[in-house]
C-alpha positions in Angstrom: 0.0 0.0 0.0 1.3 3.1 -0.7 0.8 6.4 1.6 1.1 9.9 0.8 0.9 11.5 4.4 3.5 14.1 5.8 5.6 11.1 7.2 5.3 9.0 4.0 6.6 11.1 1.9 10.2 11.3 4.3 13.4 9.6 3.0 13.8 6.3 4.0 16.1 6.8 6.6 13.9 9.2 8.3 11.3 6.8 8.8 13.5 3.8 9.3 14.9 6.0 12.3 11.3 7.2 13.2 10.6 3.5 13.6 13.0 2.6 15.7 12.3 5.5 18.0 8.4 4.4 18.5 10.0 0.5 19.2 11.6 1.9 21.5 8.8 4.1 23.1 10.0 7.7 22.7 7.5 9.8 23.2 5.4 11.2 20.3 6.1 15.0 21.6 10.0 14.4 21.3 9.6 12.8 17.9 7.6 15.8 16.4 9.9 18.2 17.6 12.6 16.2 16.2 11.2 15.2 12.5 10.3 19.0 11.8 13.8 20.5 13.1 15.7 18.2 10.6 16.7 19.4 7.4 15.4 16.9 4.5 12.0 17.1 6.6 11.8 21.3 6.3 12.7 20.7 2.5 10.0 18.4 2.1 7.4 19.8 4.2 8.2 23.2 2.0 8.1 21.9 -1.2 4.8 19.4 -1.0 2.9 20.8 2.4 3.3 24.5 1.7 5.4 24.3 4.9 2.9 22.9 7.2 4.8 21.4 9.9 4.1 17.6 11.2 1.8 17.6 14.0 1.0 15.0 16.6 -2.3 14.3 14.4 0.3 13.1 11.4 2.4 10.8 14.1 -0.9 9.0 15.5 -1.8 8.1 12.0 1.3 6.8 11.0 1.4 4.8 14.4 -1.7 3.3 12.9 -0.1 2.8 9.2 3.2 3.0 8.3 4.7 1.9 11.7 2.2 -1.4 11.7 4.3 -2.2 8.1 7.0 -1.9 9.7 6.4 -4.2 12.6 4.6 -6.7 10.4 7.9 -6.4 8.0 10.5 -7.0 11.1 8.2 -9.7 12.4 8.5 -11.9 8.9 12.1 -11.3 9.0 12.6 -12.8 12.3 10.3 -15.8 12.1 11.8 -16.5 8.9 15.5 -16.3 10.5 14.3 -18.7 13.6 13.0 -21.0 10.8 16.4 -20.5 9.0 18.5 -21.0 12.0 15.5 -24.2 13.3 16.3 -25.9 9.7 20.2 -25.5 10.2 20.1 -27.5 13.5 18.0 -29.7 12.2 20.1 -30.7 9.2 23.2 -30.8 11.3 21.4 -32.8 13.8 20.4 -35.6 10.9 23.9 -35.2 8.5 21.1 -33.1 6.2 18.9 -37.0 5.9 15.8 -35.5 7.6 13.3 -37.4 5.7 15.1 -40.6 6.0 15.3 -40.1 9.8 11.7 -39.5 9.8 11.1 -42.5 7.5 13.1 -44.7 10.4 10.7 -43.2 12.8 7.5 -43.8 11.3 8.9 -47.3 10.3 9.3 -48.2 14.1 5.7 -46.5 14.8 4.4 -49.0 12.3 5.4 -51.8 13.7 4.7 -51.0 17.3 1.3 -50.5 15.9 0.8 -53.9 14.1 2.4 -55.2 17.7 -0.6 -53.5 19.4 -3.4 -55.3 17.4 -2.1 -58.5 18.1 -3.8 -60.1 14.8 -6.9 -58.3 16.2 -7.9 -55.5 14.1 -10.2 -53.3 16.1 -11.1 -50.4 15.0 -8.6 -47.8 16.8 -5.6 -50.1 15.8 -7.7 -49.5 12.0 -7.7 -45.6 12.9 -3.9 -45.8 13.7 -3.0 -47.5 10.9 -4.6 -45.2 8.4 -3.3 -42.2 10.2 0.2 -44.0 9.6 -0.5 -44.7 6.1 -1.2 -41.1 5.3 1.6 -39.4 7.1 3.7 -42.1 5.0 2.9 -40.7 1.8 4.1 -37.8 3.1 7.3 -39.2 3.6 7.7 -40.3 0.3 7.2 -37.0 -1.4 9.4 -35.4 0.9 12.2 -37.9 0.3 11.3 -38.1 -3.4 12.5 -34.5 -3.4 15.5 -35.4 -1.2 16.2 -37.5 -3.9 15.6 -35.3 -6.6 18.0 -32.6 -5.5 20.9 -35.1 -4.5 20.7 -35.9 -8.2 20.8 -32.3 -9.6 23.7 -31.8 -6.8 25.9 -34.5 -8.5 25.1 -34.3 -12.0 25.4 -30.1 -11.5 29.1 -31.3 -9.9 29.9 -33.7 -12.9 29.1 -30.9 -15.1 31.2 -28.5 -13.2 34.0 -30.8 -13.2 33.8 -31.8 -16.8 33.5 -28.0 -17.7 37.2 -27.6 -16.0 38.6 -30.4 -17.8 37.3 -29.0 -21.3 39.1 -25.7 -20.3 42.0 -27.4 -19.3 42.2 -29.2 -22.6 41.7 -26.5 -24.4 44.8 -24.4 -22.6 46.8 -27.4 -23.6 45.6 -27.7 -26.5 46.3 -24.2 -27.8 50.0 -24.0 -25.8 51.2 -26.8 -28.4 49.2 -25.3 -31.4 51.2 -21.6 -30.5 54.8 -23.4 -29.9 54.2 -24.3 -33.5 56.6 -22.3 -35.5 54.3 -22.7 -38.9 51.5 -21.3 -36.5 53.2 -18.4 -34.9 54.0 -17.2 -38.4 50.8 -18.1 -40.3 49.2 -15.7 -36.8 51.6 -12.8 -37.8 51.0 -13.0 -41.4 47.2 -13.1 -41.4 47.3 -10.2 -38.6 50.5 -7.9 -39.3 51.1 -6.3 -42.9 54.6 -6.5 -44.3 55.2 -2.3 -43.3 53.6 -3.6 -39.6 55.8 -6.7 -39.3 58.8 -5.3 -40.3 58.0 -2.6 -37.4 58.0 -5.5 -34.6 60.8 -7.1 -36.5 62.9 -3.6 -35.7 61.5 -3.7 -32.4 62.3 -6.8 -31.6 66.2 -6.0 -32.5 66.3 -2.4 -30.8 66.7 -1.0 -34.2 65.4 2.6 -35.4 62.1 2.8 -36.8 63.0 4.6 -39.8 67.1 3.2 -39.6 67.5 1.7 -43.5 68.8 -1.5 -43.6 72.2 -1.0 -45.2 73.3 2.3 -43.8 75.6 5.1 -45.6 78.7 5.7 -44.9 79.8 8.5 -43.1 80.3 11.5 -43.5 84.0 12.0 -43.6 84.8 8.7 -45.6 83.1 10.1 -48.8 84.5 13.3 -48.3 88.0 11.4 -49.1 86.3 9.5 -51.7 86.2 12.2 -53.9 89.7 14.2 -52.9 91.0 10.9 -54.5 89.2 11.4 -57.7 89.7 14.9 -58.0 93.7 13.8 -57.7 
């Protein structure tokens, strides 16, 4: 349900706080005084409520709304974490085999029943025994389902561990391809152009960029070059 009172329409961490407050059983008087004096409140009040302050009216009704939400909402949450933390000590108490436990117990129920009737079947030890018969039907479903998950658990595993050894191959697989020497250059050639390879060739052998591959002589040596053929 969504509200639009005075209170509603506060940041969530007003009201969360607000909340908490009433829990804790602050009185209403304080808590007035203390929503309209904060900031984020004023700018609200201002912009939506012409500036009409929150009154003692506006706190009863959301005592009434908005706080019972919130009581109802922290209620779930704990019942659901005793049920939570219930289920946890159950499955450590039964190595997680609940059903099967329960299976062992209804088992022994059965036969102290069938000792009870003595070959006599009256009608109570009739009542029993259908009671018995029901609540086992029960226990089949429930470990039907046991069942059903253990199998997803292991074939979710299998699939996990074949998944790793497919990657695995596949790393080995691709080491041997690349220590190929036909395959390193066949990669080179179909990615780098000759200009590009000849780059990373220079690279590779700390060699200028632009550096020509036979370089000229210098300077000084062809100066004397042609002193001797002027002479």
């Amino acid at each position: 349900m969504t509200r639009i009172g005075k209170i509603a329409r506060l940041p969530r961490d007003i009201r969360e706080q607000l909340n908490r407050r009433l829990h804790d059983g602050e009185p209403g008087t304080q808590l007035v005084v203390w929503l309209n004096a904060l900031p984020d409140a004023q700018t609200i009040l201002a912009r939506e409520f012409s500036g009409r302050a929150i009154s003692q009216q506006n706190l009863s009704e959301w005592k009434q709304g908005g706080y019972r939400d919130w009581l109802a909402h922290h209620d779930t949450l704990a019942r659901a974490r005793e049920l939570a933390a219930d289920a946890k000590e159950l499955a450590d108490a039964t190595d997680g085999a609940l059903a099967d436990h329960m299976a062992i117990f209804l088992t022994a129920r059965y036969v102290a029943a069938l000792a009870e009737c003595q070959g006599e079947a009256t009608e109570e030890s009739r009542r029993q025994l259908r009671s018995l018969h029901g609540l086992c039907q029960d226990i089949v479903e429930l470990r039907r389902g046991d069942h059903s998950a253990a199998r997803l658990k292991i074939e979710q595993e299998r699939l996990a561990r074949e998944r790793q050894q497919t990657e695995d191959e596949l790393v080995e697989h691709f080491k041997r391809w690349a220590g190929n020497p036909k395959v390193r250059d066949w990669i080179c050639s179909a990615s780098l152009n000759p200009e590009e390879r000849d780059l990373r060739l220079r690279e590779v052998f700390g060699l200028a960029p632009d550096a020509p591959e036979n370089p000229a002589p210098p300077s000084h040596a062809a100066s004397d070059d042609e002193g001797a053929k002027s002479n």
